[in-house]
KETORVO-140017 format. One record per residue (C-alpha): residue in three letters; x, y, z. Coordinates in Angstrom, 3 decimals. Example, Ala and Ser with C-alpha at 12.3 -4.5 7.8 and 13.67 -1.06 7.14 Angstrom:
# KETORVO-140017
(Ala (12.300 -4.500 7.800)),
(Ser (13.670 -1.060 7.140)),
//
This chain:
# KETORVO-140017
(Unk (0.000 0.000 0.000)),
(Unk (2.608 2.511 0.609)),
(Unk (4.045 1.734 -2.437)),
(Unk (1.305 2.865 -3.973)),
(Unk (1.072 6.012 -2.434)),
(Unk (4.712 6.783 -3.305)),
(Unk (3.945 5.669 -6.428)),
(Unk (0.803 8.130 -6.863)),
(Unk (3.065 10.933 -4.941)),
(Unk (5.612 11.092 -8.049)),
(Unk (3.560 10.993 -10.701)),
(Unk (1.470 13.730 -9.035)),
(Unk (4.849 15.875 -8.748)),
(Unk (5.993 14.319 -12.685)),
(Unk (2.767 16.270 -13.740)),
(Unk (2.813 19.435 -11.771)),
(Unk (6.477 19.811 -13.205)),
(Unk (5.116 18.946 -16.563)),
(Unk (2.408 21.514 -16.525)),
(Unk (4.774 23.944 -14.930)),
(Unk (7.232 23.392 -17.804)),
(Unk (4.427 23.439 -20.423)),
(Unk (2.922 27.151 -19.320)),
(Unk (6.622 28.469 -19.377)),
(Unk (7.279 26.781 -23.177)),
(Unk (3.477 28.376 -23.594)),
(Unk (4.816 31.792 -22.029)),
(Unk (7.785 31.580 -24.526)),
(Unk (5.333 31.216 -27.583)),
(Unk (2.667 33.716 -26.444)),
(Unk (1.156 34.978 -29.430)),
(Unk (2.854 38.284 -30.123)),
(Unk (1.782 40.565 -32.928)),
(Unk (3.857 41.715 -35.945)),
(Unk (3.973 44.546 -38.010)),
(Unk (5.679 44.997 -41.154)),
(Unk (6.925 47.908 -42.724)),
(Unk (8.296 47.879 -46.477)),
(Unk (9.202 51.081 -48.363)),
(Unk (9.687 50.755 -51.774)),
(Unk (12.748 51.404 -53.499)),
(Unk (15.353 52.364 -50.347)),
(Unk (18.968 51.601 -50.406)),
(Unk (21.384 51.306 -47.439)),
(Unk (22.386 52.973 -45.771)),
(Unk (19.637 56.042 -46.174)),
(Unk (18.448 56.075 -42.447)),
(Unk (19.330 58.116 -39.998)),
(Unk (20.338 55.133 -37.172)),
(Unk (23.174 54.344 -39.832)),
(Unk (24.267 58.488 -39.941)),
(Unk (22.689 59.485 -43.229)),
(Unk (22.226 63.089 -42.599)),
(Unk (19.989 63.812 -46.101)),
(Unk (16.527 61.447 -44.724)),
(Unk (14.577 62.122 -41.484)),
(Unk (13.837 59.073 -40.220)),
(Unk (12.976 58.997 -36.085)),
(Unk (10.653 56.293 -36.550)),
(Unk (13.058 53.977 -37.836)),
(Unk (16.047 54.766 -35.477)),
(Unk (13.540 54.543 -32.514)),
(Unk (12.859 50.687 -33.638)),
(Unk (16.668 50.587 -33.749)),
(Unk (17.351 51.866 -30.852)),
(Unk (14.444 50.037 -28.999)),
(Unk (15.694 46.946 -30.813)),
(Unk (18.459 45.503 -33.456)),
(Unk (19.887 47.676 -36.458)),
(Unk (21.316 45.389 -38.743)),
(Unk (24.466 46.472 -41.254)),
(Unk (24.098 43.609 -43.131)),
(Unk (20.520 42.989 -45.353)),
(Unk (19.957 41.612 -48.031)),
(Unk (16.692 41.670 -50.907)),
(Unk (17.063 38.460 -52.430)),
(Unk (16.084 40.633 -55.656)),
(Unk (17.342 44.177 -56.881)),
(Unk (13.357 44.149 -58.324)),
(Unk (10.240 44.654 -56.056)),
(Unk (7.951 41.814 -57.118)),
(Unk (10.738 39.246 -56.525)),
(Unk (11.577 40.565 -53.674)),
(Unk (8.033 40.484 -51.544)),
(Unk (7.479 37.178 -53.187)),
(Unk (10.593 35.804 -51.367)),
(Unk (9.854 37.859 -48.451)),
(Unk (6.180 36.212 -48.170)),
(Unk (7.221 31.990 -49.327)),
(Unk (10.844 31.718 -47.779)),
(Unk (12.475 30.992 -51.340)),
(Unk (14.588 32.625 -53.276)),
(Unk (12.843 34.291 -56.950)),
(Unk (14.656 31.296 -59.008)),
(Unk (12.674 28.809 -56.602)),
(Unk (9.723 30.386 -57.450)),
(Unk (8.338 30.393 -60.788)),
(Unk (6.647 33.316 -62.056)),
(Unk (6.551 34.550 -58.859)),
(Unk (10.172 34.786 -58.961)),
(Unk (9.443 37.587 -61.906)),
(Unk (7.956 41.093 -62.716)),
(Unk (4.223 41.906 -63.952)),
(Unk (4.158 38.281 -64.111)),
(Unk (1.242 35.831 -62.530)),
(Unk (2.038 34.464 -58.474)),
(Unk (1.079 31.012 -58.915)),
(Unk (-1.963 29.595 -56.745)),
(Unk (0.179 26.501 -55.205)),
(Unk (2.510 28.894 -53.919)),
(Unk (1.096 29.404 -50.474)),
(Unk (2.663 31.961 -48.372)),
(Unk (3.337 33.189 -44.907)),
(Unk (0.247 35.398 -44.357)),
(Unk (-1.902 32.621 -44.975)),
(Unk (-0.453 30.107 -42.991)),
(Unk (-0.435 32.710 -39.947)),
(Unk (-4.001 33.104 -40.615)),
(Unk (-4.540 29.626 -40.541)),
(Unk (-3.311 30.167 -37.231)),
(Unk (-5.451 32.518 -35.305)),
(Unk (-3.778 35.319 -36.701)),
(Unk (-5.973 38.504 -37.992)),
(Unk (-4.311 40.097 -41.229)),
(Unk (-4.369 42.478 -43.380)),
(Unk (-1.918 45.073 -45.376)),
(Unk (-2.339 48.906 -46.807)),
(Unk (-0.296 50.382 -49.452)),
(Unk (1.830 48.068 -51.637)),
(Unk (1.035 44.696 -51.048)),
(Unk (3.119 42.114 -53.083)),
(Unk (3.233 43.468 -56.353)),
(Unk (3.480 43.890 -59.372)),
(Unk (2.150 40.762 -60.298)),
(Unk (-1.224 39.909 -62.022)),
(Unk (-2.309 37.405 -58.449)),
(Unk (-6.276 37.756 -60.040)),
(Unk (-5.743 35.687 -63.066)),
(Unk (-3.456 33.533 -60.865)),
(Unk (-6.690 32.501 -59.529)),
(Unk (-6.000 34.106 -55.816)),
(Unk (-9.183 35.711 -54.562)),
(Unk (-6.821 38.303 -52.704)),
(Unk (-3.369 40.360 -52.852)),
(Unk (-0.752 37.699 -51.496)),
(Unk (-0.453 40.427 -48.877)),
(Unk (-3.948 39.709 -47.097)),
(Unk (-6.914 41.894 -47.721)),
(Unk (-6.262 45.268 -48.072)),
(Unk (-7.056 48.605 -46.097)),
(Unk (-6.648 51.193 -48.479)),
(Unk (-10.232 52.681 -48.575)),
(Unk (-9.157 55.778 -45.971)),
(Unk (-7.286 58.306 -48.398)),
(Unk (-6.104 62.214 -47.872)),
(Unk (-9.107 64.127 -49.205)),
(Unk (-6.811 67.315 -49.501)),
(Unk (-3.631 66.831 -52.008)),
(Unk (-1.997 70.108 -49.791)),
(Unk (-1.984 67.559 -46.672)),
(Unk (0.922 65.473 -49.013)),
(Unk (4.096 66.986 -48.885)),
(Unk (4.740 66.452 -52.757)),
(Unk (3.480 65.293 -55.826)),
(Unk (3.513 61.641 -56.740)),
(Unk (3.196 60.801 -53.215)),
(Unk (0.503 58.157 -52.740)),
(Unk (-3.140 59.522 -51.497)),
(Unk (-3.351 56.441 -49.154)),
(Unk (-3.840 57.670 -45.806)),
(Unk (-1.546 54.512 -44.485)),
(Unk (-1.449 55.248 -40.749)),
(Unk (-5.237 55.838 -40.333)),
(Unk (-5.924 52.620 -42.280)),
(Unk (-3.678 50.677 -39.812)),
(Unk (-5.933 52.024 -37.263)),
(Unk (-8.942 50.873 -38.497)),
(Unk (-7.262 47.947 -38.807)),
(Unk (-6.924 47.637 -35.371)),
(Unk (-10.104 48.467 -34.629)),
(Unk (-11.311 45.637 -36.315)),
(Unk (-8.998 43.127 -34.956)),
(Unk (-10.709 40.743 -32.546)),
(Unk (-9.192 41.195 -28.974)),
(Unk (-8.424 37.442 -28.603)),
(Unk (-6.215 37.526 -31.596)),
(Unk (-2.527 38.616 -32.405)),
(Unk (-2.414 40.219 -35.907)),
(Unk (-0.195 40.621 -38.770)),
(Unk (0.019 43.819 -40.505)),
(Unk (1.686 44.811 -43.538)),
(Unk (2.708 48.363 -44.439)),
(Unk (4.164 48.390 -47.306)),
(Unk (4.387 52.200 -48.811)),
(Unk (4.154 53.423 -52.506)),
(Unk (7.213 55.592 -51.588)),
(Unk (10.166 55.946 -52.254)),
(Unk (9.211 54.451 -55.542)),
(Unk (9.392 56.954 -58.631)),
(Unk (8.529 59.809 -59.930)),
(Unk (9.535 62.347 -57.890)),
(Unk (8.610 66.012 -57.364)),
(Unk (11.276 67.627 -58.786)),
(Unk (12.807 70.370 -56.334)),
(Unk (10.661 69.068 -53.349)),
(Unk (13.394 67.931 -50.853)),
(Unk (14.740 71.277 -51.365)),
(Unk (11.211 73.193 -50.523)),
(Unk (10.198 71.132 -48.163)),
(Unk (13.700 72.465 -46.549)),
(Unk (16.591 69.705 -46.879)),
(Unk (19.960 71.163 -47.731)),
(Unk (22.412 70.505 -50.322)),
(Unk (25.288 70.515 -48.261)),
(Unk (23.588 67.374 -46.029)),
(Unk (23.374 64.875 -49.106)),
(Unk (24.970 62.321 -49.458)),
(Unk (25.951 60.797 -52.904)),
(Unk (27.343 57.264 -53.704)),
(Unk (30.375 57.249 -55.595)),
(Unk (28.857 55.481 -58.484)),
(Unk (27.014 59.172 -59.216)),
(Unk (28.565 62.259 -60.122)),
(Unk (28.447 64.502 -57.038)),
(Unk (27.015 67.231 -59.080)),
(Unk (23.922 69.697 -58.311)),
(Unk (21.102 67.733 -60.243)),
(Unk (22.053 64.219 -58.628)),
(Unk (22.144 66.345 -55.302)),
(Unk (18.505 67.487 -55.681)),
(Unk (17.195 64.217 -56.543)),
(Unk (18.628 62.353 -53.942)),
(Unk (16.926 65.155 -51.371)),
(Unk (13.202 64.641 -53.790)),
(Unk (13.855 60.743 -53.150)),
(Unk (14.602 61.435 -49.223)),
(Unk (11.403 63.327 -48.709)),
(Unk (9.793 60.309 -49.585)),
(Unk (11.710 58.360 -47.167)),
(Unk (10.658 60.477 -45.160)),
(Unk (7.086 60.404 -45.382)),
(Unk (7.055 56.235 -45.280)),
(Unk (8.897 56.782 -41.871)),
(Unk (6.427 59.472 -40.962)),
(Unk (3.325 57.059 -40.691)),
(Unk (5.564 54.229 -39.480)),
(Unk (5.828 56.805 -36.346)),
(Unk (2.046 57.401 -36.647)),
(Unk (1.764 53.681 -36.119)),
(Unk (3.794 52.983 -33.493)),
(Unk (1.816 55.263 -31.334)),
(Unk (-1.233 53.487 -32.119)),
(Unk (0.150 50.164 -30.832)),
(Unk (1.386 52.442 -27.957)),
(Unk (-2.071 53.859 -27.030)),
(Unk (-3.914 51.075 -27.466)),
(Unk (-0.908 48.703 -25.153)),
(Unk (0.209 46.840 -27.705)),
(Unk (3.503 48.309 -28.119)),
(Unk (5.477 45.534 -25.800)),
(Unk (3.862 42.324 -27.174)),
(Unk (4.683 43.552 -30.823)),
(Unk (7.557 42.649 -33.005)),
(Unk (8.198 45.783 -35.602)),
(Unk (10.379 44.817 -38.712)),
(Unk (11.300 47.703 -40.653)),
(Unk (12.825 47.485 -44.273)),
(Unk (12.442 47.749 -48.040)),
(Unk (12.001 45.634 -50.963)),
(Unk (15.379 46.976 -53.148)),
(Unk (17.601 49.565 -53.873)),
(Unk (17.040 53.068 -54.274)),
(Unk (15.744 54.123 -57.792)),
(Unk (18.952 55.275 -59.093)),
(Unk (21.231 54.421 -62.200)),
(Unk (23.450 51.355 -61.244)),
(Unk (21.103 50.924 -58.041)),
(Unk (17.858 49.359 -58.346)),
(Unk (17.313 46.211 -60.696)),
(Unk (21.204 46.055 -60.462)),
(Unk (22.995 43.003 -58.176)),
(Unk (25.450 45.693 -56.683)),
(Unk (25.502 47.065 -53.201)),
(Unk (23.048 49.756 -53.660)),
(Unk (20.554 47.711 -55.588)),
(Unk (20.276 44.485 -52.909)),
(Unk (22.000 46.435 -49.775)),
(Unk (18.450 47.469 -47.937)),
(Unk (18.163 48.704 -44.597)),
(Unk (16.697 46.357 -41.589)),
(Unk (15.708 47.501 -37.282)),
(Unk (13.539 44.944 -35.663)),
(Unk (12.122 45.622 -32.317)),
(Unk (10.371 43.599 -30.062)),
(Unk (10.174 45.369 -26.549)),
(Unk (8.853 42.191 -24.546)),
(Unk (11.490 39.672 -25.500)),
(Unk (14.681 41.599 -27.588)),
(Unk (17.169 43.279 -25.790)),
(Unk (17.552 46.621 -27.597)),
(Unk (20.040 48.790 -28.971)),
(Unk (22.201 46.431 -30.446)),
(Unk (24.082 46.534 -33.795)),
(Unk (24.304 43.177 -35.722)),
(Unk (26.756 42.351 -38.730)),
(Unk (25.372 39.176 -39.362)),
(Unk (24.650 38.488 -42.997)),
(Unk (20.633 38.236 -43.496)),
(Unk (18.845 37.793 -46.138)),
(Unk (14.703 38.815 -46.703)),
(Unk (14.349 35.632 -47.395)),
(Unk (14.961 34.858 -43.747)),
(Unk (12.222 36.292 -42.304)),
(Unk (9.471 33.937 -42.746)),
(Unk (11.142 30.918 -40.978)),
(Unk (12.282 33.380 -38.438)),
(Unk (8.335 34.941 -37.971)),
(Unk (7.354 31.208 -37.422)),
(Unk (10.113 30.227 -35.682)),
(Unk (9.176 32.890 -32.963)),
(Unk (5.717 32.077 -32.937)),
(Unk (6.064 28.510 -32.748)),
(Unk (4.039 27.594 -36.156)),
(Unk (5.147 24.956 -39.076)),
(Unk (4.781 26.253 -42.837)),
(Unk (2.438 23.579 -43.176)),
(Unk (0.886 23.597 -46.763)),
(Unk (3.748 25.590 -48.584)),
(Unk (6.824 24.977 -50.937)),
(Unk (10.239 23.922 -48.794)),
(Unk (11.287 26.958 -47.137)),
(Unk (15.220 27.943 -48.259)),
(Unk (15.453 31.098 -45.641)),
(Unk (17.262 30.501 -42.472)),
(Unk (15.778 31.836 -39.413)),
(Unk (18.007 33.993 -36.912)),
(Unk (15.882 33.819 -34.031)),
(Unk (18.800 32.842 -32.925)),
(Unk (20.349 36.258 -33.115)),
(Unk (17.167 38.359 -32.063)),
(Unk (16.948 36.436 -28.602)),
(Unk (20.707 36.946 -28.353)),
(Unk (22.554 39.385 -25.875)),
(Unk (25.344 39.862 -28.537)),
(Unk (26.137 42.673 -30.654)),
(Unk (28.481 42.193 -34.071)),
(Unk (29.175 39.076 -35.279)),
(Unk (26.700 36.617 -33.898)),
(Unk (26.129 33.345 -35.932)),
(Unk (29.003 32.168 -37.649)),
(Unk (27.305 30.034 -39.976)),
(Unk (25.796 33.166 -42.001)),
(Unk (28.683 33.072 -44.148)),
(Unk (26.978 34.062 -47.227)),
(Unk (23.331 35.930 -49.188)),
(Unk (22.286 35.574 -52.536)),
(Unk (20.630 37.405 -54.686)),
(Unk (19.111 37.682 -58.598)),
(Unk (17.488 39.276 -61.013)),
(Unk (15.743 37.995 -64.044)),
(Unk (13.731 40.411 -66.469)),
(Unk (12.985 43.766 -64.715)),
(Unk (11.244 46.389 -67.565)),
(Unk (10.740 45.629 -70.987)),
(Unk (13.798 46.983 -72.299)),
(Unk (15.146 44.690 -74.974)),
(Unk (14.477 42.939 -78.260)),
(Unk (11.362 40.317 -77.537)),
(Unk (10.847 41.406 -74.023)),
(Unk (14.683 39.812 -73.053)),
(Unk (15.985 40.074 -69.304)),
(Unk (19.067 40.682 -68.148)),
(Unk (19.792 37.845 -65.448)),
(Unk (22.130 37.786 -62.809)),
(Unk (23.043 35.747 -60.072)),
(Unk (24.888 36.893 -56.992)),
(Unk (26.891 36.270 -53.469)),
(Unk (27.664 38.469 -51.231)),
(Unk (29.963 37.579 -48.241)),
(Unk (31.422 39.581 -45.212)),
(Unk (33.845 41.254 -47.652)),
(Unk (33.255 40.250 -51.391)),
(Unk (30.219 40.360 -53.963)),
(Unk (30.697 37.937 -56.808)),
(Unk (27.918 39.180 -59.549)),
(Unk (27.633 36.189 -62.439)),
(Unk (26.200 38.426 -65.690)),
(Unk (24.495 35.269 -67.728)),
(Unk (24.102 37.156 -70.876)),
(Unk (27.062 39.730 -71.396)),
(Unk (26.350 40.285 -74.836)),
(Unk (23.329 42.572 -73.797)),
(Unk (22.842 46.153 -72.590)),
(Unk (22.377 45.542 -68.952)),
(Unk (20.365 48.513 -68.254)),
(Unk (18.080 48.017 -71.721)),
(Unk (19.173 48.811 -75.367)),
(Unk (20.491 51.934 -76.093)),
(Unk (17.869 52.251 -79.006)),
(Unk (14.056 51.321 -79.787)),
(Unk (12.237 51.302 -83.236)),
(Unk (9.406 54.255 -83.306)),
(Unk (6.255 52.629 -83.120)),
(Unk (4.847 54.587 -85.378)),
(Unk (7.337 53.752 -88.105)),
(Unk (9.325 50.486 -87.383)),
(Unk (11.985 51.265 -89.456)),
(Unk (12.813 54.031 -87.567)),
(Unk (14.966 53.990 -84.937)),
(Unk (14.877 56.607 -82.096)),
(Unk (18.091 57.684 -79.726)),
(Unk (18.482 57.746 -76.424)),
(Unk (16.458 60.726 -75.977)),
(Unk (14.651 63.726 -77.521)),
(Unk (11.531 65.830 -77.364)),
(Unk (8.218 64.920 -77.615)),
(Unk (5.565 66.444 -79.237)),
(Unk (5.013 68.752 -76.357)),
(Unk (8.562 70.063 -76.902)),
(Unk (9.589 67.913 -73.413)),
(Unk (12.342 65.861 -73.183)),
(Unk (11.268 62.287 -73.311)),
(Unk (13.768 59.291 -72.744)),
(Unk (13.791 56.270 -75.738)),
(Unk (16.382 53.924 -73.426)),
(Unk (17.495 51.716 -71.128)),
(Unk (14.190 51.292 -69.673)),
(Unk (15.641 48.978 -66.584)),
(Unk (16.435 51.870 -65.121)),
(Unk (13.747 53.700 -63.750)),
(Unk (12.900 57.457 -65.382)),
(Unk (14.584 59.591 -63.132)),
(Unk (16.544 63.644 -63.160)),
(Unk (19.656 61.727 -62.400)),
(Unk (19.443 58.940 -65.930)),
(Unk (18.199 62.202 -67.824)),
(Unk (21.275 64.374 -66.468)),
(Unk (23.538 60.930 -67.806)),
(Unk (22.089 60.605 -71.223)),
(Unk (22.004 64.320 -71.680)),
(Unk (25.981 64.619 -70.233)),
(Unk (27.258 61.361 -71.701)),
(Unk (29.657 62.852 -73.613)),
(Unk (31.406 64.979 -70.920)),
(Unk (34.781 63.593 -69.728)),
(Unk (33.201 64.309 -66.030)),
(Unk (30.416 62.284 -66.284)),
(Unk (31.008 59.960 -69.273)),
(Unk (32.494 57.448 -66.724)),
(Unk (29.064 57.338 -64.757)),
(Unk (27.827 56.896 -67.347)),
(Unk (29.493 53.864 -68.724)),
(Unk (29.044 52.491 -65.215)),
(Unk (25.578 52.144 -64.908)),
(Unk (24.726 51.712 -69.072)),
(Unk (27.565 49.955 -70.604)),
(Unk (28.171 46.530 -71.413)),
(Unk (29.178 43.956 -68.399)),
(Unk (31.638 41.111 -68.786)),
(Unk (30.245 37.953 -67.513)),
(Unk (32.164 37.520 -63.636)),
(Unk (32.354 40.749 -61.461)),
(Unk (34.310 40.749 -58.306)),
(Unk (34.576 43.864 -55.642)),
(Unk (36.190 44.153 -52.427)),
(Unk (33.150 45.065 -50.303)),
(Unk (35.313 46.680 -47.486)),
(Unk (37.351 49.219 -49.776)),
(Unk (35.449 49.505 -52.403)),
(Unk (31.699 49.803 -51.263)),
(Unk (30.512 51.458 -54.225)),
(Unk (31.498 48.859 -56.437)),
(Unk (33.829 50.333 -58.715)),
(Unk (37.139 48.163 -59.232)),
(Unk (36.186 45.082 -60.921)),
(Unk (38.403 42.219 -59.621)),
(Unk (37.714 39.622 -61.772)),
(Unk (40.439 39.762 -63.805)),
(Unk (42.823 40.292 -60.830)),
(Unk (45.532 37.378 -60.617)),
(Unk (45.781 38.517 -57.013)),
(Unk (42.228 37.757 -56.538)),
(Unk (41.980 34.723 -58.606)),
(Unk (41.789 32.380 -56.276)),
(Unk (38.825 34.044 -54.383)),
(Unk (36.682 34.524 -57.575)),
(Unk (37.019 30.710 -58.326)),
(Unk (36.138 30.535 -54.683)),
(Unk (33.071 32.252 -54.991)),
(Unk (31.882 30.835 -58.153)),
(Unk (32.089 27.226 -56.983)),
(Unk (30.206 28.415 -54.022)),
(Unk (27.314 30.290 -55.601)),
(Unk (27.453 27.347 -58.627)),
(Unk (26.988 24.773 -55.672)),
(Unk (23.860 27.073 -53.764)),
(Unk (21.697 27.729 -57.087)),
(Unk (22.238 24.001 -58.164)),
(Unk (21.352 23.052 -54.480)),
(Unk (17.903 25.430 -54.603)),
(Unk (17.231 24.156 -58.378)),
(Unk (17.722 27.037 -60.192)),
(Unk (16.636 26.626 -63.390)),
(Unk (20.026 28.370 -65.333)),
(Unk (21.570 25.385 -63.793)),
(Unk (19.482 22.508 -63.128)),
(Unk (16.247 21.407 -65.658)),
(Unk (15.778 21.244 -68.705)),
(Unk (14.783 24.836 -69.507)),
(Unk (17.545 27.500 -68.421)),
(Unk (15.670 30.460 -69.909)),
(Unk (12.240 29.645 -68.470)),
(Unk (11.721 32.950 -67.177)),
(Unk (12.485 34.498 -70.732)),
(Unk (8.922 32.846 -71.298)),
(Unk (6.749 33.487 -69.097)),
(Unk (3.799 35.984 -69.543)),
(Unk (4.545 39.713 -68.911)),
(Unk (1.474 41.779 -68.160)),
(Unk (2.128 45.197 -68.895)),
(Unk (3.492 47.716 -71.980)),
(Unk (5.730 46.202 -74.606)),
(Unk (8.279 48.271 -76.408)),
(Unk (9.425 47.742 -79.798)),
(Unk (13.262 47.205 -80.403)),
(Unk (15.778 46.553 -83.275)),
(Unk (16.911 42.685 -83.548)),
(Unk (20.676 42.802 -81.792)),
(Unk (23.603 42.004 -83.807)),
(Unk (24.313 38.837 -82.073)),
(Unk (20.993 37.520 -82.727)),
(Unk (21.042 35.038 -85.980)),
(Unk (19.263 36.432 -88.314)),
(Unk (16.741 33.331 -89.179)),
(Unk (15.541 33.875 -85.470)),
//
């Protein structure tokens, strides 16, 4: 009999220390809320937390300081489209099908984060920019792969926007209606994911709206000259404004006392729309800037080196909320939970040794709607760019046929019928003061080597030494000093894509994404030399 009762004593104390151990492990994955913010189009290191002096950016260095600011992120795509769609599955664009592309479809079976969350308990929704540009109706998706949208509240006076071209999407009172709406026994997910700083610009408007000349800060891939100057200030009023409702936002969560139980991730999908920036595999077109807060479990204001890549942060979202991607593709990201619930600073994981990134077609800006693909590493201190088709321009032919005579060809530029200046070229690069101030000056001694830079033709390896060359100048490639690191580097990145099945090097189809479907304009361009002519 008394063994009995010993026996019923310990497995009464086995289960209280079960339970015990199971409310702390449920204490650990409380649900915790998560919002999202994505401007569009923002290089590194244009924040204020990393000392740019041209943007103000409070909100973001308050998440920084409350939090992590990161040196080290990566867009797994100089583009937009492939970007959030390798934000939202986990995968890098090559993994992904159309939804690796631009104005393409986002295939149905490619179930992503926001849906498994919801799955999950979790309330959702986005306002602004969801992930786009991609045609997700005709995919058959009933919804942006964002969530359902709150974009209905809009400014109702254009004078309450600080410029033109600045989206009328009130984004900060549409996040509080979404919170209004959220049940109270439910965490949410919220994406903000602003128009800006996406082009055009209103030219002159960083200046008005009071930014000075002497503050800017130019990358040394651009001529520091007065027209670069004042579109770098247009494009940091936009930053700006993006960082001004991320500030509204953050009080909301504040007043309504959800500030400590909410993780804020703050970043963009790409580079800065720039020449040799955006749509381009160098350090301002994949560079992107990253703070993550969390007041309730993340020791703040830390700096972290660690390489990360956007493709990270869905395995590390459901690696903090303790949820399996059940229903989607094989997720490629690697979490770094690891680092947030660190005490470190620096150099935390030593297994991040390396990012990658791509780029497929971006604009239609060759002959039959060609890309330009790329594939990329990026360690600690190199960046090994792989340029698959050298032969082409990689910023878009120099030249298009007038549609209105095809045996025409028009230049670079010229004026339109309005007597404005209208550009006829290298449509991957966004229209922008600074391209127009290139084409116009190409000829100049002082800026013809800019302009070679971001429009001439690429040789098929690139190298750069990260650490003394940050604007990627130097080409290394054909360095014997540095031979053994570029064959380094290739093997590596060779070994990754063939690892993740990238089509250019696994399959029987290496120009797949030449094929599929674009959804948007088509421009008409002469047949290249090195095309045969019975093509």
């Amino acid at each position: 009999m008394r063994l009995v009762y010993f026996t019923l004593i310990c497995l009464f104390i086995v289960s209280i220390s079960f339970c015990l151990g199971q409310e702390k492990r449920n204490t650990l994955k409380k649900p915790v809320n998560i919002l999202f913010a994505i401007s569009d189009d923002q290089s590194y290191p244009y924040a204020g937390a990393y000392g740019n002096k041209t943007v103000h950016t409070p909100a973001f260095n308050s998440v920084a300081k409350q939090g992590i600011l990161f040196t080290n992120a990566f867009a797994a795509s100089p583009g937009c489209a492939p970007s959030r769609s390798a934000i939202l599955t986990g995968r890098y664009p090559w993994q992904n099908e159309e939804a690796g592309g631009h104005q393409t479809l986002f295939p149905l079976s490619y179930k992503v984060m926001v849906d498994v969350m919801e799955e999950n308990g979790y309330f959702i929704g986005y306002t602004g920019k969801g992930c786009a540009p991609f045609n997700w109706k005709l995919s058959g998706r009933k919804r942006n792969p964002a969530g359902p949208a709150f974009n209905k509240i809009r400014y109702s006076n254009e004078n309450e926007l600080p410029a033109n071209g600045i989206s009328g999407v009130n984004y900060s009172a549409n996040f509080e209606q979404f919170l209004s709406l959220k049940p109270k026994d439910k965490p949410f997910f919220f994406w903000y994911g602003a128009f800006e700083p996406h082009r055009r610009f209103e030219q002159g408007s960083g200046l008005k709206a009071g930014k000075k000349q002497e503050d800017v800060f130019v990358p040394g891939f651009l001529p520091d000259h007065t027209p670069i100057q004042t579109d770098i200030m247009d494009y940091a009023l936009e930053v700006d404004w993006f960082d001004y409702h991320l500030g509204k936002m953050i009080k909301s969560l504040e007043e309504a006392g959800e500030l400590e139980n909410t993780i804020i991730i703050v970043t963009s999908d790409n580079g800065m729309a720039f020449p040799r920036a955006k749509a381009n595999c160098y350090e301002y077109g994949i560079h992107v800037p990253l703070a993550i807060s969390w007041p309730r479990e993340i020791k703040g204001n830390r700096v972290v080196d660690d390489l990360i890549s956007l493709a990270d942060l869905t395995p590390t979202i459901f690696d903090i909320i303790g949820i399996t991607p059940e229903g989607m593709k094989p997720i490629t990201g690697k979490s770094f939970y690891n680092i947030l619930s660190s005490n470190k600073q620096g150099l935390i994981d030593p297994t991040r040794t390396a990012v990658y990134s791509s780029r497929e077609r971006h604009s239609s800006a060759r002959w039959s709607n060609l890309g330009y693909p790329i594939r990329s590493i990026r360690t600690q201190d190199f960046l090994y760019i792989r340029n698959y088709t050298p032969e082409r321009w990689p910023s878009g032919a120099p030249q298009m046929l007038n549609a209105h005579d095809p045996s025409q060809m028009e230049n670079m530029y010229g004026l339109n019928a309005e007597g404005k200046f209208e550009e006829k070229a290298f449509w991957d690069i966004d229209a922008a003061p600074s391209k127009t101030y290139l084409i116009e000056n190409h000829a100049k001694k002082e800026v013809a080597y800019y302009f070679d830079l971001s429009m001439a033709k690429r040789p098929k390896d690139e190298l750069y030494d990260i650490k003394n060359d940050p604007y990627c100048l130097k080409n290394l490639a054909n360095s014997p000093a540095y031979a053994k690191k570029l064959e380094q580097l290739k093997n590596k990145l060779t070994e990754f894509l063939k690892e993740t099945g990238d089509p250019r090097h696994v399959g029987p189809d290496p120009d797949i994404f030449e094929n599929y479907q674009r959804f948007s304009i088509m421009r008409p361009f002469p047949k290249p030399d090195w095309i045969k002519q019975d093509e």
